[in-house]
C-alpha positions in Angstrom: 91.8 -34.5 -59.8 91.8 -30.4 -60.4 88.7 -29.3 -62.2 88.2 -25.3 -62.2 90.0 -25.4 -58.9 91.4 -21.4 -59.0 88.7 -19.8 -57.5 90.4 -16.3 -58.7 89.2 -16.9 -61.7 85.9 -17.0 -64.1 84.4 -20.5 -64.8 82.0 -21.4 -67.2 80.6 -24.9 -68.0 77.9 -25.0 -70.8 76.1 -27.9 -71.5 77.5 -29.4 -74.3 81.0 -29.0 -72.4 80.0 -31.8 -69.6 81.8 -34.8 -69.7 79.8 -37.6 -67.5 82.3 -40.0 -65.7 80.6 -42.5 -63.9 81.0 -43.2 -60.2 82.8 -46.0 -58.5 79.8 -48.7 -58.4 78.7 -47.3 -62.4 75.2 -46.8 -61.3 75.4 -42.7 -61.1 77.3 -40.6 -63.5 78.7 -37.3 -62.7 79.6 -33.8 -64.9 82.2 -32.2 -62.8 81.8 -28.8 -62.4 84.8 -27.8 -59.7 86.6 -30.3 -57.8 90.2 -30.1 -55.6 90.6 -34.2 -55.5 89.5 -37.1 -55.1 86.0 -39.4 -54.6 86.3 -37.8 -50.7 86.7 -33.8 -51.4 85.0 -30.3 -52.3 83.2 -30.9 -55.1 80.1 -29.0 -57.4 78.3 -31.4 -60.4 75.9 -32.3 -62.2 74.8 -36.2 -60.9 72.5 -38.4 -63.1 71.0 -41.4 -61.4 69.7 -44.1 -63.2 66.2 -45.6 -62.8 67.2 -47.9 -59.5 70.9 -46.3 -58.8 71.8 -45.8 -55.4 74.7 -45.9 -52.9 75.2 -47.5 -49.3 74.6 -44.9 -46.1 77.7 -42.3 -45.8 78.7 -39.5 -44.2 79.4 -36.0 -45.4 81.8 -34.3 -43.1 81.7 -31.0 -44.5 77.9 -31.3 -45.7 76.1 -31.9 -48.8 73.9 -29.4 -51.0 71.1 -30.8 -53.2 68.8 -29.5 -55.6 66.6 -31.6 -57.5 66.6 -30.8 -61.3 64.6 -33.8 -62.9 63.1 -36.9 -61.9 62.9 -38.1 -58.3 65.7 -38.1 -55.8 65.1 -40.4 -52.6 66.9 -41.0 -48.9 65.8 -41.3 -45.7 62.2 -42.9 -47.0 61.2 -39.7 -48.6 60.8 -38.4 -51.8 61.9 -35.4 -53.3 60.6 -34.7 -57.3 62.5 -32.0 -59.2 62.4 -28.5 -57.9 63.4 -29.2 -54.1 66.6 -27.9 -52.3 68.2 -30.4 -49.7 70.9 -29.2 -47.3 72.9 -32.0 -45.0 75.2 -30.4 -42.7 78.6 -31.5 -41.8 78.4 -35.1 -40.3 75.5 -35.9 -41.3 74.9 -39.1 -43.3 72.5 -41.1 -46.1 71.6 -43.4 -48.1 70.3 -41.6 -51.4 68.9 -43.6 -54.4 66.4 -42.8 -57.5 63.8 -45.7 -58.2 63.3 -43.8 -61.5 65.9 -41.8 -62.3 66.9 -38.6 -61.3 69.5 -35.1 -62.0 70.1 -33.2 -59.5 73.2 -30.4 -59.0 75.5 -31.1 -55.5 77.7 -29.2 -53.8 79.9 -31.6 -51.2 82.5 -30.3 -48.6 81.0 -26.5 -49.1 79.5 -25.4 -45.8 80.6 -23.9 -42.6 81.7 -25.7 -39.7 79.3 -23.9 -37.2 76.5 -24.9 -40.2 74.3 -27.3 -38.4 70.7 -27.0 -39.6 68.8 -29.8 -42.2 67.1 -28.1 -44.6 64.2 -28.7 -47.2 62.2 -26.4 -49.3 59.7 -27.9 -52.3 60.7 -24.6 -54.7 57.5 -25.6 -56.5 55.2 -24.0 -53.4 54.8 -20.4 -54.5 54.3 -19.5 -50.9 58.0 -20.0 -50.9 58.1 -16.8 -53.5 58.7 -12.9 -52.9 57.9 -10.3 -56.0 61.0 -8.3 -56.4 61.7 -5.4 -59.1 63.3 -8.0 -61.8 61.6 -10.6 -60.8 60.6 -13.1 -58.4 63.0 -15.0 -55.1 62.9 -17.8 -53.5 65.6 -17.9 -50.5 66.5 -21.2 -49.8 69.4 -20.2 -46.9 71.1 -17.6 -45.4 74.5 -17.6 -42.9 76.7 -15.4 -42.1 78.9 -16.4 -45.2 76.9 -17.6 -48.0 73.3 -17.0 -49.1 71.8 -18.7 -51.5 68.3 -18.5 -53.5 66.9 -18.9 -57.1 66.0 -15.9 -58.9 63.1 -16.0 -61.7 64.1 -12.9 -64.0 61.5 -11.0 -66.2 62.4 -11.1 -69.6 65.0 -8.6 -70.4 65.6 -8.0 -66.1 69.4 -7.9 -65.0 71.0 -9.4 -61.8 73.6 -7.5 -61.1 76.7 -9.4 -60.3 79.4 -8.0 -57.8 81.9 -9.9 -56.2 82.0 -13.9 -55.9 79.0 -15.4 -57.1 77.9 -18.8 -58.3 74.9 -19.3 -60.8 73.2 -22.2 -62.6 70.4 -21.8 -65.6 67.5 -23.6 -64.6 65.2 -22.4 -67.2 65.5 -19.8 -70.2 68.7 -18.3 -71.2 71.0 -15.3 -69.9 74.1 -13.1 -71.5 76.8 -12.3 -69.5 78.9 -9.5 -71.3 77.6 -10.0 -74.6 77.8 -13.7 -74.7 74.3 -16.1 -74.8 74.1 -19.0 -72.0 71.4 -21.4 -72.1 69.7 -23.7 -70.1 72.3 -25.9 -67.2 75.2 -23.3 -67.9 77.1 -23.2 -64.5 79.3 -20.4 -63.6 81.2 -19.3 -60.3 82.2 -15.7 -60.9 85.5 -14.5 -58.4 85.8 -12.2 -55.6 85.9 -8.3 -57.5 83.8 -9.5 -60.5 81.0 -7.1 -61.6 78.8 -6.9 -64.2 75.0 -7.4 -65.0 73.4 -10.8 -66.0 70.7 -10.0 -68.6 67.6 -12.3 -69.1 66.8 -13.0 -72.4 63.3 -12.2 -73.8 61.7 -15.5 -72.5 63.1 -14.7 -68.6 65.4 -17.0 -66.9 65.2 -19.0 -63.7 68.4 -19.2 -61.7 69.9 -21.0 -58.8 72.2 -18.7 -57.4 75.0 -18.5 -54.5 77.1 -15.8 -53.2 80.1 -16.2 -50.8 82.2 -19.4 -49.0 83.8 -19.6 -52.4 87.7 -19.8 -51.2 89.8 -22.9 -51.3 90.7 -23.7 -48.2 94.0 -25.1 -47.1 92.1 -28.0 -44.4 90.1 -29.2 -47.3 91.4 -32.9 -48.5 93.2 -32.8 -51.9 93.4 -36.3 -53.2 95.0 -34.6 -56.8 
């Protein structure tokens, strides 16, 4: 399966454009975002749990990206409510479940080789915050090829966009060259894209990633 698979160009999912597909054992549904194959590839989505869903221990070779957006996720014995940021680096493994339900945005097969660290950050703690000039960041990690954070905009503040970039709307709305994007739009913007994302009058709160966008040949492609 091919889902916004050329990365040299724009792609936009708005919310009303998800189309849930539930997952092999029918307990977790899934809005595909970008995806180069099959149940074992690079994927981004949107992934709805239902209260009790959960799936047997595996392994993520080339890591696993989590940020809770609703509800409670669970692995390990722990529990993470909406607003924390997961990382699991290549070949590491779980066993994640939702006693009550749970949506939370994944990236699969995304991270660098030499990427070895766990990470997890409750976005909620404002010590996790630095004032900038449009706004507010939280950095949730930095490498030597992708950084990633969420950005709280003041209402009306621009982000300016150049080169690849990947964003989701967690709160408020946005325009992006004169078009309006609410709440759990998704977009990955190419290498050479610029432009400014505006907030609207009621701010915005953004998850946002730049770089390690490129499809790459050793990936698995189950298409």
């Amino acid at each position: 399966m091919l889902v916004n698979a050329d990365f040299s160009q724009r792609a936009i999912v708005m919310p009303h454009q998800y189309q849930w597909i539930a997952s092999p054992n029918g307990e977790v549904d899934r809005a595909m975002l970008d995806r180069l194959g099959g149940e074992n590839t690079r994927a981004t989505s949107i992934v709805r749990y239902g209260p009790g869903a959960s799936f047997p221990r595996h392994q993520h070779p080339g890591g696993e990206e989590i940020l809770v957006l609703s509800g409670t996720f669970s692995e390990g014995g722990k529990h993470y409510p909406a607003g924390w940021y997961l990382r699991n680096p290549p070949g590491s493994s779980h066993a994640p479940s939702s006693a009550d339900g749970a949506t939370i945005f994944v990236k699969l097969r995304q991270m660098a080789p030499f990427d070895s660290q766990s990470v997890r950050i409750d976005t909620r703690d404002m010590n996790q915050w630095q004032s900038e000039p449009n706004g507010d960041i939280c950095l949730l990690y930095v490498n030597e090829v992708e950084r990633v954070r969420l950005h709280r905009l003041r209402p009306s503040s621009m982000l300016p966009v150049d080169g690849a970039m990947e964003l989701l709307i967690l709160d408020g709305d946005t325009s992006f060259e004169g078009v309006r994007y609410s709440h759990g739009t998704w977009m990955r913007l190419p290498v050479g894209d610029q432009g400014k994302i505006l907030a609207g009058t009621a701010g915005a709160k953004l998850y946002v990633k730049s770089g390690l966008f490129e499809r790459s040949d050793a990936e698995p492609n189950n298409a």
